[in-house]
Every structure is written in structure tokens, then in C-alpha cells.
C-alpha positions as CSV (number, residue, x, y, z in Angstrom):
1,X,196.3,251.2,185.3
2,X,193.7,248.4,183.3
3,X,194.7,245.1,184.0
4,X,195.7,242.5,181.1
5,X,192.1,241.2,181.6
6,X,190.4,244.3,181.1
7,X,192.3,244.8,177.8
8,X,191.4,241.4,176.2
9,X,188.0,242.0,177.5
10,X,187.9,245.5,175.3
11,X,189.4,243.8,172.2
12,X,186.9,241.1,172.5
13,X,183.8,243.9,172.6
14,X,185.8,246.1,169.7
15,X,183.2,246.3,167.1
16,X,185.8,244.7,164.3
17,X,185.7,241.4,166.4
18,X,181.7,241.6,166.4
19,X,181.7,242.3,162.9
20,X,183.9,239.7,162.0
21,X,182.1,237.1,164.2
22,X,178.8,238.2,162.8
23,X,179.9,237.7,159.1
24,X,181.4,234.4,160.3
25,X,178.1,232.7,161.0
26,X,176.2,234.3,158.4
27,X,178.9,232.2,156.1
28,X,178.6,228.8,158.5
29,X,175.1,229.3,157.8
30,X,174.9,229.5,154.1
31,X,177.5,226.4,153.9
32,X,175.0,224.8,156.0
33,X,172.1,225.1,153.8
34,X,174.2,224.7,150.7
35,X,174.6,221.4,151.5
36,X,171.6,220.4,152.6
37,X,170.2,221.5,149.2
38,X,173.0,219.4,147.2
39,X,172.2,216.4,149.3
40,X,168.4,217.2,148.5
41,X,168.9,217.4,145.0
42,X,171.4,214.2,144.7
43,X,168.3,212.3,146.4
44,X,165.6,213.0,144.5
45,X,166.8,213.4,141.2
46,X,166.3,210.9,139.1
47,X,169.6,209.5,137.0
48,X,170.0,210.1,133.7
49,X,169.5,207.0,131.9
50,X,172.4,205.3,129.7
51,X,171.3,205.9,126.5
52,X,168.6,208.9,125.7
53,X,167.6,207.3,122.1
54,X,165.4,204.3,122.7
55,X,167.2,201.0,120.6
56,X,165.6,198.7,118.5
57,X,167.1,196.2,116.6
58,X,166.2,195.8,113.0
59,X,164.1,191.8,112.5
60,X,165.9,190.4,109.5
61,X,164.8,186.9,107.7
62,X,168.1,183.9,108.2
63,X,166.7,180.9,107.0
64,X,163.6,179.3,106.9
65,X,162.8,175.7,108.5
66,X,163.2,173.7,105.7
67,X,166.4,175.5,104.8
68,X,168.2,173.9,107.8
69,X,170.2,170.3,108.6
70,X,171.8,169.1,111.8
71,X,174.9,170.3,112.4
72,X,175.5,172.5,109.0
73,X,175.8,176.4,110.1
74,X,174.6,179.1,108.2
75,X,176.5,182.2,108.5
76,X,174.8,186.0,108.2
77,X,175.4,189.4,109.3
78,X,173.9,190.6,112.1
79,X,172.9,193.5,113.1
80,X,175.2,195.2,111.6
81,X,176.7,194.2,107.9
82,X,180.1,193.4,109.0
83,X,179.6,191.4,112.2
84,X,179.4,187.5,111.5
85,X,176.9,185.2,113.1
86,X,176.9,181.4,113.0
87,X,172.9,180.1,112.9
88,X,172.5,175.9,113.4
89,X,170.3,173.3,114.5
90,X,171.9,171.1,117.2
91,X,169.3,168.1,116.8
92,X,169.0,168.7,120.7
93,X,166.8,171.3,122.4
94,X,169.3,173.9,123.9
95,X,168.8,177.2,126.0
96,X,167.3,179.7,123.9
97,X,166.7,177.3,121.5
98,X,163.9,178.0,118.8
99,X,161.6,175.9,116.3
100,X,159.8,172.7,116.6
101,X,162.2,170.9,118.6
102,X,163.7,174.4,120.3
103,X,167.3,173.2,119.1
104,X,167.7,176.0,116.6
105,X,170.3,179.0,118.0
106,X,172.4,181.5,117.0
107,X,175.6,183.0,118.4
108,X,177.9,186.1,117.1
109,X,180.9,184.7,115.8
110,X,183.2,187.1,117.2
111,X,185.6,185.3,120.4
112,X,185.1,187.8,123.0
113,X,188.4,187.4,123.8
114,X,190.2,189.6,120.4
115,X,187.6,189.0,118.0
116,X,188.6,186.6,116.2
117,X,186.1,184.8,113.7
118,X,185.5,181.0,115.1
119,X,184.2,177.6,113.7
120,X,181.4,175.5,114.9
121,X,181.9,172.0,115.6
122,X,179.7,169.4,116.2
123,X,179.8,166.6,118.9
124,X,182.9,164.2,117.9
125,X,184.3,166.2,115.9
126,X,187.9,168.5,115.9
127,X,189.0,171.5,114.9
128,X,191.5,171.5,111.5
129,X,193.8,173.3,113.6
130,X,193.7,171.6,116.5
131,X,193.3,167.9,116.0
132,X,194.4,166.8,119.9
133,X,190.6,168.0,120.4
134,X,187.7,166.6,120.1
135,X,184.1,168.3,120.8
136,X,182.1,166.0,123.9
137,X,179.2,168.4,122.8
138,X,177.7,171.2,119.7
139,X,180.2,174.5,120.4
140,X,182.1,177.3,119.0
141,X,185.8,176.9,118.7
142,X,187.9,179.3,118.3
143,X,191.7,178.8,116.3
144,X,193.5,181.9,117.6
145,X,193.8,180.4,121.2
146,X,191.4,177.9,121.9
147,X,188.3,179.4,123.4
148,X,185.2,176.7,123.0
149,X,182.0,178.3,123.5
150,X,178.6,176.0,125.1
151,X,176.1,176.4,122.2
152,X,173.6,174.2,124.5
153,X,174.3,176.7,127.5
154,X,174.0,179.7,125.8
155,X,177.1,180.2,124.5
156,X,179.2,179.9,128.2
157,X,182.7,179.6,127.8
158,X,183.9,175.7,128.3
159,X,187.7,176.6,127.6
160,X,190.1,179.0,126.7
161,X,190.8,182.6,128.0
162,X,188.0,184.7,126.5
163,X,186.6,186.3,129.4
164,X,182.8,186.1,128.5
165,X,180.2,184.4,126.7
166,X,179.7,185.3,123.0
167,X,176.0,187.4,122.4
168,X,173.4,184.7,121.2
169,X,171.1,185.9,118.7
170,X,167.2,186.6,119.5
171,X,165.5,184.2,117.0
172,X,161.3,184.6,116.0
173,X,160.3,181.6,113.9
174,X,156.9,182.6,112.3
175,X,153.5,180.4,111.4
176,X,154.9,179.8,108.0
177,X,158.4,178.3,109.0
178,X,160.6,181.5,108.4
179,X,163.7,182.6,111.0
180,X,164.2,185.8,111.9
181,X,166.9,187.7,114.0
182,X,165.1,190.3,115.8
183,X,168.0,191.2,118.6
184,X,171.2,190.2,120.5
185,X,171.7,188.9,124.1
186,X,174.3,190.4,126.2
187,X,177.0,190.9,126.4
188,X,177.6,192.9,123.7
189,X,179.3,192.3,120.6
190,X,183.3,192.2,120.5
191,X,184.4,195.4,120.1
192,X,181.1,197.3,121.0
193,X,181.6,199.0,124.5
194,X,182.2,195.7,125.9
195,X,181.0,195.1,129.5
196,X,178.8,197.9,129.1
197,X,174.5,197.3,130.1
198,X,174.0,200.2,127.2
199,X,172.8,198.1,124.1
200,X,172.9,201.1,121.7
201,X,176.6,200.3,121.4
202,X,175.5,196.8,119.9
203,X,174.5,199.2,117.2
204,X,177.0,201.5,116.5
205,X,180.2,201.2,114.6
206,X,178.5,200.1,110.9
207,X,175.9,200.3,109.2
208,X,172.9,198.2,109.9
209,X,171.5,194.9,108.0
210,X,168.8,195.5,105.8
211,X,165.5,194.4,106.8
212,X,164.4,193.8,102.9
């Protein structure tokens, strides 16, 4: 009479058990290497980059030096036909600044908080809708809710809830005087993929200005 050991020593030596053990690693194996080859790959490989198409900007004349006064903006498109800019010299040099005196800059107009269209306003002055302020430097103030923008600094927000800075505008003053917009700063423009580091989005949405 085979003991109970004997029998669970024959059903571990049945050839379905070594079959199935055999087929078992095989599998293991391949799982094994499998991985291996994904982690490989994820290593290596390069990422694809945010945009494919390389972006330029189109270089469009503003103004020209003897075109501009202290203080009195000149408004344009840029770089697309339906997105409002606000170009002035500050009569102080700022960051980013351009010209002689490196106090010539240009922001998009657009709050980055809903896009609403805002007004410059020199130092001492206020705002016709809100007369309880009074600019203690050159920014951008915006009516909706109150968002001033640093045109000295860049465009920084000073107060208010938009969340970011406003784009300044990449200015090229050339040997005879003229201003050109040849590109935006991040972030970009309200409205524009917001947030995102893929400038391409800076130009979609419109159709761009004309460089004639």
C-alpha cells in the first residue's frame, strides 16, 4: 500500500506538472526581458519635442524714434492682427527697455487674468474708472478688476488677481531710428495655451501681422 508521500511525490514527477512548470519559466523569462527592453528604450530615447514646426515670429515696423513722446502709447497688433499691444517710452530706462536711453517697451495688452484690454498710465496719474488710485510708477491698469502691471519690471504684476505677468514685446531699433517687433516674451498671450513653454501657440488662433 503507497504511502500519502509516495503519491504526492508521483504527482509532482507526472509529466503535466513538468510541462506546466517548464512553460511557466519560459513565460517568467520573456516578462523578464520584456521589461528590460521597455526600460531600455524609455532611457535612451530621446523625447519628442513640443512643437515639430520650428516658430518664427514675423519682425514688423511700430514706430520709428522720432515718432515717440514720454508717456503717450502707441497701440498695434501683434503678432497676430487681432491681439493689441501697448508700445511707450517711460523717460526712464526699464528692463528690456530699447533705444537711446533703453526706456522704450512694449507689453500685450491683454490682462492675463480674462483678457481684458487695459490702459497705461503714467506715474501720478489714475485710471477714469478708478480715481481712489493713483500710479507711484509707468504700468498697465486694468478696469475689469484692477490688475496693475510693472512696465519698469517687465511687466510683473503690482496688484490685482491676474495670475501672471503680461508677454512683453521683443523690440530691434535699427541704425536709422526705426522699431520693430520681432517676438514675444513668455508667458504667452491670453488665451494662447496659457502656461504652456510651446511658443507656437503664441501663433495660432489668427492670422499673422503683415511684415509690409
Amino acid at each position: 500500500m503507497s504511502s500519502k508521500a509516495d503519491t504526492e511525490s508521483k504527482e509532482d514527477n507526472s509529466p503535466n506538472r513538468r510541462n506546466f512548470l517548464k512553460v511557466a519559466v519560459t513565460f517568467s523569462a520573456l516578462l523578464v526581458l520584456a521589461g528590460i527592453g521597455a526600460i531600455t528604450k524609455a532611457v535612451t530615447s530621446t523625447p519628442p519635442s513640443e512643437s515639430s514646426e520650428s516658430v518664427t515670429f514675423p519682425r514688423v515696423k511700430v514706430a520709428s524714434l522720432t515718432d515717440l513722446e514720454a508717456n503717450r502709447p502707441i497701440i498695434f497688433n501683434y503678432p497676430l492682427d487681432n491681439e493689441p499691444n501697448v508700445l511707450v517710452k517711460l523717460g526712464q530706462k526699464a528692463d528690456g527697455g530699447v533705444g537711446p536711453e533703453g526706456d522704450i517697451v512694449a507689453f500685450s495688452a491683454l490682462c492675463q487674468h480674462l483678457g481684458c484690454v487695459y490702459a497705461f498710465q503714467p506715474t501720478g496719474t489714475s485710471p477714469q474708472c478708478n480715481s481712489a488710485y493713483t500710479a507711484e510708477s509707468s504700468v498697465g491698469y486694468c478696469c475689469c478688476h484692477g490688475s496693475v502691471f510693472d512696465f519698469l519690471h517687465g511687466g510683473t504684476v503690482q496688484a490685482g488677481p491676474s495670475p501672471r505677468p503680461v508677454p512683453q514685446v521683443i523690440l530691434d531699433v535699427d541704425t536709422s531710428g526705426e522699431i520693430y517687433a520681432v517676438g514675444m516674451g513668455p508667458p504667452t498671450i491670453f488665451g494662447h495655451n496659457t502656461g504652456s513653454n510651446d511658443t507656437s501657440s503664441d501663433l495660432q488662433g489668427g492670422n499673422p501681422v503683415s511684415t509690409t
